[in-house]
TORSETOR-412309 format. One record per atom (N, C-alpha, C): x, y, z; residue in one letter. Coordinates in steps of 0.1 Angstrom, whole numbers, plus 5000, padded with zeros to 4 digits. Example, Ala and Ser with C-alpha at 12.3 -4.5 7.8 and 13.67 -1.06 7.14 Angstrom:
513249435078A;512349555078A;513249675078A;512849785071S;513749895071S;512950005079S;
//
This chain:
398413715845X;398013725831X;398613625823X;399613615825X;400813495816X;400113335819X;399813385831X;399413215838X;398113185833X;397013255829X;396013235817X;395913235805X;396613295801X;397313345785X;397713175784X;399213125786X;399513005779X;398312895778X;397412875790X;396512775788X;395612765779X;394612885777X;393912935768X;394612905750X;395912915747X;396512915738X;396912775737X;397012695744X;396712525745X;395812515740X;394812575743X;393512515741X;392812495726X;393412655726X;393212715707X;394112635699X;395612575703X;395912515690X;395612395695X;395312315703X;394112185703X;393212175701X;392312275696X;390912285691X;391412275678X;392812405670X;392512395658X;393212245650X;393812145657X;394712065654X;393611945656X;392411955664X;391811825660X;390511875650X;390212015649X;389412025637X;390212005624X;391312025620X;392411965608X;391911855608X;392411775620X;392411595618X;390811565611X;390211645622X;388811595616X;388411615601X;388611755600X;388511755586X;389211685577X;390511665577X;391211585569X;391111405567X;390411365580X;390411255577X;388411165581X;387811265582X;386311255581X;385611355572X;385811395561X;385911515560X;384611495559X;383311405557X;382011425550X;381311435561X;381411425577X;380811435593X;381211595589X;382411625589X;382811755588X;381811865586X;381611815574X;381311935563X;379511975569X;378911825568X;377611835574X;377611885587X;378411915596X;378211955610X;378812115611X;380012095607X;380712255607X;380712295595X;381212255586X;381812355573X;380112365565X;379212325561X;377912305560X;377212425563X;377112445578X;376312525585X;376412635583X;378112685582X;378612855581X;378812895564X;378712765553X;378712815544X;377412825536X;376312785546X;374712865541X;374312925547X;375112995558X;374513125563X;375113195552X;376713235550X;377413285542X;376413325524X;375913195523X;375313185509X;373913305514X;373713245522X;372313335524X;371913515524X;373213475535X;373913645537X;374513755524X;374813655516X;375513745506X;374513735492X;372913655491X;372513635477X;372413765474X;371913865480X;371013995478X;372214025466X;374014095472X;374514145470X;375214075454X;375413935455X;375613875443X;374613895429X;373413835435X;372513905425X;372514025415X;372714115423X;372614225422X;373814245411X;374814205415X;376314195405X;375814145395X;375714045394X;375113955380X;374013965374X;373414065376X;372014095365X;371314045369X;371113955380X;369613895381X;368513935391X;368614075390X;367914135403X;366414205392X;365814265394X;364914365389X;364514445398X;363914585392X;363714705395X;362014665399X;361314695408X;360314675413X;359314775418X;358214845422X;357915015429X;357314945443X;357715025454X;357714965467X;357115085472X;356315035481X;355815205491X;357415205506X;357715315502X;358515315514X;358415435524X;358315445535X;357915555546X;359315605546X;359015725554X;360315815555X;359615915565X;360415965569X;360416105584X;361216205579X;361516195575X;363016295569X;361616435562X;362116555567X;361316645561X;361716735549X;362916705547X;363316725531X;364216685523X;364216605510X;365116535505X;366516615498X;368016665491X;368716705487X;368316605468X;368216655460X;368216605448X;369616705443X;369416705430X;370716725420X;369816915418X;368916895420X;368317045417X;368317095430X;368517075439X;368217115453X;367517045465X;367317125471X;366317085482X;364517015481X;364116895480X;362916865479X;362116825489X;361316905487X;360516865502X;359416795499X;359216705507X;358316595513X;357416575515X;355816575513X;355216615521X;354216495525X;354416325518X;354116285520X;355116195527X;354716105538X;355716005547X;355915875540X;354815855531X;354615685521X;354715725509X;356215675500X;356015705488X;356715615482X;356415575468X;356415495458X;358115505451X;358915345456X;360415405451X;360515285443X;361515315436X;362015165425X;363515115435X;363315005436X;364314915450X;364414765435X;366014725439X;366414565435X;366014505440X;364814415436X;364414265439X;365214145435X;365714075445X;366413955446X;365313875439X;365713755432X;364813635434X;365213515446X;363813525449X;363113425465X;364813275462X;365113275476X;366213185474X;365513085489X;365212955486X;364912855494X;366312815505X;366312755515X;367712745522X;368412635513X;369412655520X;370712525505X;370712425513X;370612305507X;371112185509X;372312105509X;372812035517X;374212005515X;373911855507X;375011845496X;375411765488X;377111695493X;376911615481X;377911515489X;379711615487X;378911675478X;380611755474X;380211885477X;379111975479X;378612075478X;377512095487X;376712215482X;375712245485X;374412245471X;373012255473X;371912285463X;371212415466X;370612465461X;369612555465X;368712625454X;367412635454X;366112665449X;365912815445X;365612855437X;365112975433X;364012975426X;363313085427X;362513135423X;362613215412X;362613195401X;363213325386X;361813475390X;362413535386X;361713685385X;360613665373X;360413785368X;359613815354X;360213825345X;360013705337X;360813735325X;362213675323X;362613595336X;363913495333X;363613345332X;364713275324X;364913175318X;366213125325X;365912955330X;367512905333X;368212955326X;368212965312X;369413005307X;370113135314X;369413265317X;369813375326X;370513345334X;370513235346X;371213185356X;372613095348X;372413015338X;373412955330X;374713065330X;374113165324X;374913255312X;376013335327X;375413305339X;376113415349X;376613305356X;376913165359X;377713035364X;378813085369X;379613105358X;380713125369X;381013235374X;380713345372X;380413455385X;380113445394X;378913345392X;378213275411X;379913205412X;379813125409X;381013025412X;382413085419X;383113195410X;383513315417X;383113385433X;381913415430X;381513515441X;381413405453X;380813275452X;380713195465X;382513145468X;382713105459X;384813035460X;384012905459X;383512865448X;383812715446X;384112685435X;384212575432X;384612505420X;384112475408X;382712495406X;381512545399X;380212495400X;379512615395X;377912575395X;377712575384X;376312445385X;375712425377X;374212465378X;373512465368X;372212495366X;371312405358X;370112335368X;368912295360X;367212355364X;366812295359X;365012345362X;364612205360X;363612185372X;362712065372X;361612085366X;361112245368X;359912265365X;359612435364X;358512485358X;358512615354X;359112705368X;359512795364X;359712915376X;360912885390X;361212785386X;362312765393X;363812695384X;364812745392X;365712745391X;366812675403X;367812535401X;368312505411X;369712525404X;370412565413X;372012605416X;372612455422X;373512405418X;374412315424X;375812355425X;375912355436X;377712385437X;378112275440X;379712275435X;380512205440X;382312255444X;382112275456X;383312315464X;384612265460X;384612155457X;386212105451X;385711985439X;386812015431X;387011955418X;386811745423X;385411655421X;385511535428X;386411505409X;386611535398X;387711435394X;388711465396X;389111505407X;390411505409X;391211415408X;390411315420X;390911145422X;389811115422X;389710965412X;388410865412X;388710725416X;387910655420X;388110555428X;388410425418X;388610315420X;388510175415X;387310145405X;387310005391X;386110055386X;385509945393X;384009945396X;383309835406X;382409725398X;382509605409X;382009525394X;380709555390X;380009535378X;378809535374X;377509415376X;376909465380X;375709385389X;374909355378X;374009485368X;373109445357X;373809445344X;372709385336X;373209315326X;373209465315X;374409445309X;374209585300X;374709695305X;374809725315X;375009865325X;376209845331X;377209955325X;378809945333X;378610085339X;379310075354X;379810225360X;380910215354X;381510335345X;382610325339X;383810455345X;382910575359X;383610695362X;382610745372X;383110865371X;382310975380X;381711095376X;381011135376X;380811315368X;381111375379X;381211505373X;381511615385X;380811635393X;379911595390X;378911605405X;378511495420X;379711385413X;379711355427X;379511165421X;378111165417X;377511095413X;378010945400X;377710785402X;378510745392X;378010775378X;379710755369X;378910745357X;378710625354X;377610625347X;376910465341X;376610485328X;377110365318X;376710315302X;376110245305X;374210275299X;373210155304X;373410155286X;373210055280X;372710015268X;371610015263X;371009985277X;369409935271X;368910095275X;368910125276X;368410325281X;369310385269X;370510395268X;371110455252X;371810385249X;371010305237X;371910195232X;373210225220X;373510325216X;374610395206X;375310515212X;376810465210X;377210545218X;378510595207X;378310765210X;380010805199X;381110855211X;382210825210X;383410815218X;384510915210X;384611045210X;385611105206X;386511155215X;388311125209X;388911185219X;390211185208X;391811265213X;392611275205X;393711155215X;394611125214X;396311015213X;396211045228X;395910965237X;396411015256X;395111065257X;394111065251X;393211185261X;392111075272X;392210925269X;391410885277X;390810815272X;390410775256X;389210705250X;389410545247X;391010525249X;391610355251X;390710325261X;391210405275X;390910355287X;389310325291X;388710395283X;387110405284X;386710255280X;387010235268X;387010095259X;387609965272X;389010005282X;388809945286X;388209885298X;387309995304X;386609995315X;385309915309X;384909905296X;383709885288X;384209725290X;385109675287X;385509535283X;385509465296X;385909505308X;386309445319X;385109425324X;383509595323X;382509565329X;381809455326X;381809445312X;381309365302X;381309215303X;382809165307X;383109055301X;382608985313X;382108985321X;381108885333X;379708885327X;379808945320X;378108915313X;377708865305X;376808805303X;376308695295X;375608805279X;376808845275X;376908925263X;377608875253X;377408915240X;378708895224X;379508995224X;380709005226X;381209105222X;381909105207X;381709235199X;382309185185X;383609325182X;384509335178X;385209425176X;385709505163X;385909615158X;386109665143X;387509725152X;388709655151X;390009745151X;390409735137X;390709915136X;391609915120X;392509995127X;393109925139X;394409955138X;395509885134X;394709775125X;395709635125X;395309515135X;394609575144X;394009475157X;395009545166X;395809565163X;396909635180X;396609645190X;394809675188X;393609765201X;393409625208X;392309555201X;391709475205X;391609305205X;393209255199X;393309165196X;394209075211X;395009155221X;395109095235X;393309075242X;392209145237X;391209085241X;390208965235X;391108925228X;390208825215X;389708715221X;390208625237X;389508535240X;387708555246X;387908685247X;386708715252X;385708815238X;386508795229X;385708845216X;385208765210X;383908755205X;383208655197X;383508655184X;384108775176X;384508815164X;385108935165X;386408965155X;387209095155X;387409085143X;387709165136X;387609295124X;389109375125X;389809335114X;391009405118X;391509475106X;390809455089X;390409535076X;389309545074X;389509675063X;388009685060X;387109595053X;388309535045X;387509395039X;386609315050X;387209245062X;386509195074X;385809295083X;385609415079X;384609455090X;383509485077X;383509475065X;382209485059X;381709305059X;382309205057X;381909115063X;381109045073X;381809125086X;381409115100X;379809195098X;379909365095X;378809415090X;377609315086X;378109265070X;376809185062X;376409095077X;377109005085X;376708905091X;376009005101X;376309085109X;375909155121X;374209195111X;374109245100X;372509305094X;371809175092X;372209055084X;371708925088X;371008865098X;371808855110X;371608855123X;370708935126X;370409095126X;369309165128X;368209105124X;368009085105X;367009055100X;366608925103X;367508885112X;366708715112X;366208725124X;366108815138X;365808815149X;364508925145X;364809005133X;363309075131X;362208965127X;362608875122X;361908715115X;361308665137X;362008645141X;361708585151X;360508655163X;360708805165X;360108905167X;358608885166X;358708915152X;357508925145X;356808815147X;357208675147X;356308595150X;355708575162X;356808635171X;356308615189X;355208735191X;355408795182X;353908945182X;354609045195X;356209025195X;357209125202X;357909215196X;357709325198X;358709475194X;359909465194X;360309345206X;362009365208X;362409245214X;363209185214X;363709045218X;363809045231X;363609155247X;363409185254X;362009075263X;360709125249X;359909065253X;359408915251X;360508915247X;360508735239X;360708635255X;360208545253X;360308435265X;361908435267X;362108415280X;364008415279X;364308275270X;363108175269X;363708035261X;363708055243X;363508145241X;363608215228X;364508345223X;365008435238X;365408585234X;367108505234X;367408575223X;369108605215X;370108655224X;371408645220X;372208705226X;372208815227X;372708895239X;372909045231X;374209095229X;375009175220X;375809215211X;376009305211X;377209375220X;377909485218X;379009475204X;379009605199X;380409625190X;380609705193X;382209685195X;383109805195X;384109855185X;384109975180X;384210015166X;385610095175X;386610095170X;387910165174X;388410215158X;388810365157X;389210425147X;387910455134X;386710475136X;385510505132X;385910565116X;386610685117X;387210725102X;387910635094X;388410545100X;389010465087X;388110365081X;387210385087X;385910335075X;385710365067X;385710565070X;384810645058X;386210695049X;387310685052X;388710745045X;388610655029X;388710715020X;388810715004X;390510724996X;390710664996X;392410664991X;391810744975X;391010654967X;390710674958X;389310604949X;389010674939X;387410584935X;387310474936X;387910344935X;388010244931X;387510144947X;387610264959X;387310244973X;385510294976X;385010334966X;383710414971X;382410364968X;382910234963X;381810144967X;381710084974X;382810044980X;382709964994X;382610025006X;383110205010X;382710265013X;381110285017X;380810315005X;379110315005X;378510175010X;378910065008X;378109955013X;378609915029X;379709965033X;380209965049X;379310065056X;379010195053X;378210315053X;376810235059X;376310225050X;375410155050X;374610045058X;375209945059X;375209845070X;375509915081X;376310005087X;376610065101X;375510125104X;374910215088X;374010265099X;372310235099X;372610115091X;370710025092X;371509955107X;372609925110X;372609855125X;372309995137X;372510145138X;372010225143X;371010225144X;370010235133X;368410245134X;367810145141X;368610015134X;367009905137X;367809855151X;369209845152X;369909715162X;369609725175X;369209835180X;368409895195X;367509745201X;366209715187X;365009665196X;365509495196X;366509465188X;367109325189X;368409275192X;368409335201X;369509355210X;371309355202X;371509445197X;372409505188X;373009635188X;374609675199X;374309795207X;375609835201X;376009995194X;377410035192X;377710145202X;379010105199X;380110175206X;381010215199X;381310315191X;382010395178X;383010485189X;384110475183X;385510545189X;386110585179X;386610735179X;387710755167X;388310885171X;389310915166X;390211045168X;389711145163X;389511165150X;389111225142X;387611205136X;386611265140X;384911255134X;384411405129X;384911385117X;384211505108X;382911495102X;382111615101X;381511625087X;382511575069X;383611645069X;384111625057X;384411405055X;384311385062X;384711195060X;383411135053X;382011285049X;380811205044X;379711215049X;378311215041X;377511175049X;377011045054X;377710935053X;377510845065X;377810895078X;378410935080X;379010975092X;378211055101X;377811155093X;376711265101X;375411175104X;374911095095X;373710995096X;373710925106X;375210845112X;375110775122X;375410855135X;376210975136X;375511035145X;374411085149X;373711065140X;372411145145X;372011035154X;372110905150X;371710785155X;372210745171X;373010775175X;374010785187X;373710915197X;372910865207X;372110955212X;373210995226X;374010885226X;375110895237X;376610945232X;376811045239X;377611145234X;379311155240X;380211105242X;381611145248X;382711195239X;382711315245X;383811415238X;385611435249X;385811335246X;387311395253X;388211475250X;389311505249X;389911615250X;390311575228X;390011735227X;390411665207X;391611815202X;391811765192X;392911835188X;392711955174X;390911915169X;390512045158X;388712075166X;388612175168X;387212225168X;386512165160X;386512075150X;385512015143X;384911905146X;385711815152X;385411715162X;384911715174X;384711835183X;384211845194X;382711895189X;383111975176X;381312025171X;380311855170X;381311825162X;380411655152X;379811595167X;380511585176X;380111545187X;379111585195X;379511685196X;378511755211X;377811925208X;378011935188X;377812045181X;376012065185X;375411975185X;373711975184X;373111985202X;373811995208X;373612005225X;373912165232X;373912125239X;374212335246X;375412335243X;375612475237X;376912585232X;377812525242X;377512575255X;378612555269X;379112425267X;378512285260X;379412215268X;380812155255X;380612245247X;381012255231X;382512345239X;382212445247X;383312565255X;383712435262X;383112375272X;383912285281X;384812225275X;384712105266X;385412025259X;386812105252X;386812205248X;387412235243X;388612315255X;388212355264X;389212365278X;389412255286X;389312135281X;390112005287X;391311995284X;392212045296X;393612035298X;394411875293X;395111865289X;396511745282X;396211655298X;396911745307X;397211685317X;395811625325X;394711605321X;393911505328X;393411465319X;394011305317X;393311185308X;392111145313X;391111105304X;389811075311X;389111115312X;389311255316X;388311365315X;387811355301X;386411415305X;385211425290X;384111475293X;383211515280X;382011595284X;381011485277X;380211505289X;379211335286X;377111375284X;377411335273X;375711345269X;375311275277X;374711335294X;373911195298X;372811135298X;372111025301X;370910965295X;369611035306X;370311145311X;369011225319X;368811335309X;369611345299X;369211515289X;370111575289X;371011585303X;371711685303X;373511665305X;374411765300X;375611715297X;376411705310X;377411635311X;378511675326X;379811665318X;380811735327X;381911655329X;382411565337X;383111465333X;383711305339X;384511275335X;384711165344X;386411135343X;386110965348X;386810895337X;386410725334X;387710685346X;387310585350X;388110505358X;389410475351X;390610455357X;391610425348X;391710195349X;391610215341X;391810045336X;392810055326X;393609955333X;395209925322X;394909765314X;395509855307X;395309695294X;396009575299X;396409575307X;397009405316X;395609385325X;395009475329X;393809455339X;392809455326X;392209485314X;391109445307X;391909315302X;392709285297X;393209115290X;393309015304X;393409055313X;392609005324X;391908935329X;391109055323X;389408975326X;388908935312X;389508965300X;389108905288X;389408745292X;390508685295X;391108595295X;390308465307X;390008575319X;389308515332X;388108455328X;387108555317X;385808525311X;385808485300X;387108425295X;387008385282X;385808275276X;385708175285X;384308075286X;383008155286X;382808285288X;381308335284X;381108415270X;382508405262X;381908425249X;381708355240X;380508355233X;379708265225X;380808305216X;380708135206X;381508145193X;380708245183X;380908305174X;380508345157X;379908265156X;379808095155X;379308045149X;378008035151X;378008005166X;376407955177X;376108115173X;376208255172X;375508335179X;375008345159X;376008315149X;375408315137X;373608225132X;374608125144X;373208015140X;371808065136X;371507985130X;370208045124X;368908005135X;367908115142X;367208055150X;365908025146X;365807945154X;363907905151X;363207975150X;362307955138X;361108055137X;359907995141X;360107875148X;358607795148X;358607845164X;357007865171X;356907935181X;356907775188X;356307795200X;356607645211X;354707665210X;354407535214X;353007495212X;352007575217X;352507635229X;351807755237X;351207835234X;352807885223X;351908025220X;351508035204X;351407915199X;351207895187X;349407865187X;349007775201X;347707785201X;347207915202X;
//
């Protein structure tokens, strides 16, 4: 007996010591071969009983047979006399097999009578609970169905290196929780608001923006009112910085100028947007990055509230029109209230791209991500101290995530400000006034 016993038990901690290895150091062969297989039978095996917990079942009348020749009720003995009779039974909703994802699993449903993704929303983390993972999410492609995404473990845990950027306009700046990169396209949401509180992440965002950026044949222009503190180690690669308010209503007038004179140009090419302009005619295009956003709208006293208003102002005819002539913001600040004005609420409306990182008053997470689902207003507001970078991101599919921005150190963006310092056009050239006369072509 001994003499089979020890081998057998070789065997078992050699099987379990290279399934470890394997999982620990392939884990994504893993998951699709072993861990995959047993955690959608598991899903499958247990929908009925989950459902059923979480409200999403309904009452339905089923013919059901029976042999039994008399039933026990609360009044007695009931006898039977029919074998097929009509019972009310929990209906599950129809669940398609799950799919494995790169962090998880997917799977398809069918909603019952009378439910709404939101139903499935409102019960998330009780699924999330009831399976052991890290959370589900919920969208709908299309009427009557409902798709569940899990994800088994937290992917920001650790995020990778930031990679360089291939198109023009478009930085991978992170990861969302779902596995997937994050990406700031400009030209798909060209205004973007960046809230976060001291450490939570929103430097670092700025400097993932500057590094992707600065290999591209872009203006970059800067508004620090922190003195410049922010933005002024990246100044070889800045076309213009702003470091008072006197010079950022300045920079302003020139930045609306510049609009109006590329709407002059536009117009005559019989184009919507400088996009469509011959490339021997289309402008630079022009990011600004606005660091500390409130100390624009902040009022010491009256004597401030007209300049105020004319700062106001210019920021946000550059939100409306600066999109189709290639004129793209990027607004950062600690603090973004309703109470700083209505400028402020005006140009958010205008900022269809949303980052909320970790803030320090519920009023700032509302200004931000107040006009989007409830939940992701709850999210933001349970972002822990201890993970910088973390944020809840309006993304340019409709719907929100949480993400977590690559870390880039400001020795690594002055860097690459300094590497690419030769691709920023002066103020002067990009001020230049351009031709309004078309080329012979398209004049005949």
């Amino acid at each position: 007996m001994s003499d089979q016993f020890y081998p057998l038990l070789a065997v078992l901690a050699a099987s379990a010591a290279g399934l470890w290895a394997w999982h620990r150091w392939h884990y994504r062969s893993f998951w699709l071969l072993i861990g995959f297989p047993i955690t959608a039978m598991s899903v499958w095996a247990s929908w009925r009983k989950i459902a059923l917990g979480c409200g999403l079942t309904k009452k339905r009348q089923r013919f059901w047979f029976t042999t039994v020749p008399g039933l026990v009720a609360s009044t007695g003995v009931v006898r039977v006399k029919r074998k097929f009779q009509r019972v009310a039974v929990d209906t599950k909703p129809f669940m398609w097999l799950p799919l494995p994802t790169r962090n998880g699993w997917r799977v398809t449903l069918h909603t019952l009578e009378g439910q709404i993704p939101a139903d499935y929303a409102a019960v998330a983390e009780r699924l999330a609970h009831s399976w052991g993972v890290h959370a589900v999410r919920v969208s709908s492609d299309k009427p009557g169905r409902v798709r569940l995404a899990a994800t088994i473990r937290d992917p920001l845990v650790r995020v990778d290196e930031l990679p360089p950027s291939t198109e023009l306009l478009k930085v991978t700046v992170g990861r969302l929780e779902t596995g997937t990169p994050w990406v700031i396209d400009f030209r798909t949401v060209p205004h973007w608001l960046n809230a976060g509180a001291t450490q939570s992440g929103k430097s670092n965002l700025a400097n993932a923006l500057i590094v992707g950026l600065a290999p591209q044949p872009v203006a970059l222009v800067g508004f620090d009112l922190k003195g410049g503190v922010e933005f002024t180690p990246y100044g070889p690669r800045l076309s213009a910085l702003a470091t008072t308010r006197a010079e950022c209503g300045g920079l302003l007038d020139d930045l609306v100028a510049l609009m109006t004179d590329r709407m002059g140009v536009c117009r005559m090419a019989g184009a919507r947007n400088i996009w469509q302009l011959p490339p021997n005619m289309r402008p630079v295009p022009i990011v600004v990055l606005v660091d500390e956003l409130a100390e624009l709208y902040l009022m010491a006293d009256k004597s401030e509230k007209d300049e105020i208003a004319k700062t106001s102002t210019a920021l946000l005819r550059i939100a409306q029109l600066g999109r189709a002539f290639g004129i793209y913001l990027f607004c950062c600040g600690q603090r973004i209230g309703s109470d700083l004005g209505p400028g402020v609420t005006a140009l958010r409306a205008q900022c269809s791209g949303r980052i909320c990182h970790r803030v320090n008053d519920p009023e700032t997470a509302t200004m931000t991500l107040g006009d989007l689902d409830p939940a992701a207003l709850d999210s933001a507001r349970a972002i822990p101290a201890q993970t910088p970078g973390v944020a809840i991101v309006a993304n340019q599919d409709g719907q929100w995530y949480r993400a977590r921005s690559f870390y880039v150190s400001e020795q690594a963006a002055e860097h690459a400000a300094h590497t690419y310092a030769d691709r920023a056009p002066t103020w002067a050239d990009v001020m230049a006034a351009q031709t309004h006369h078309l080329p012979d072509s398209q004049s005949a």
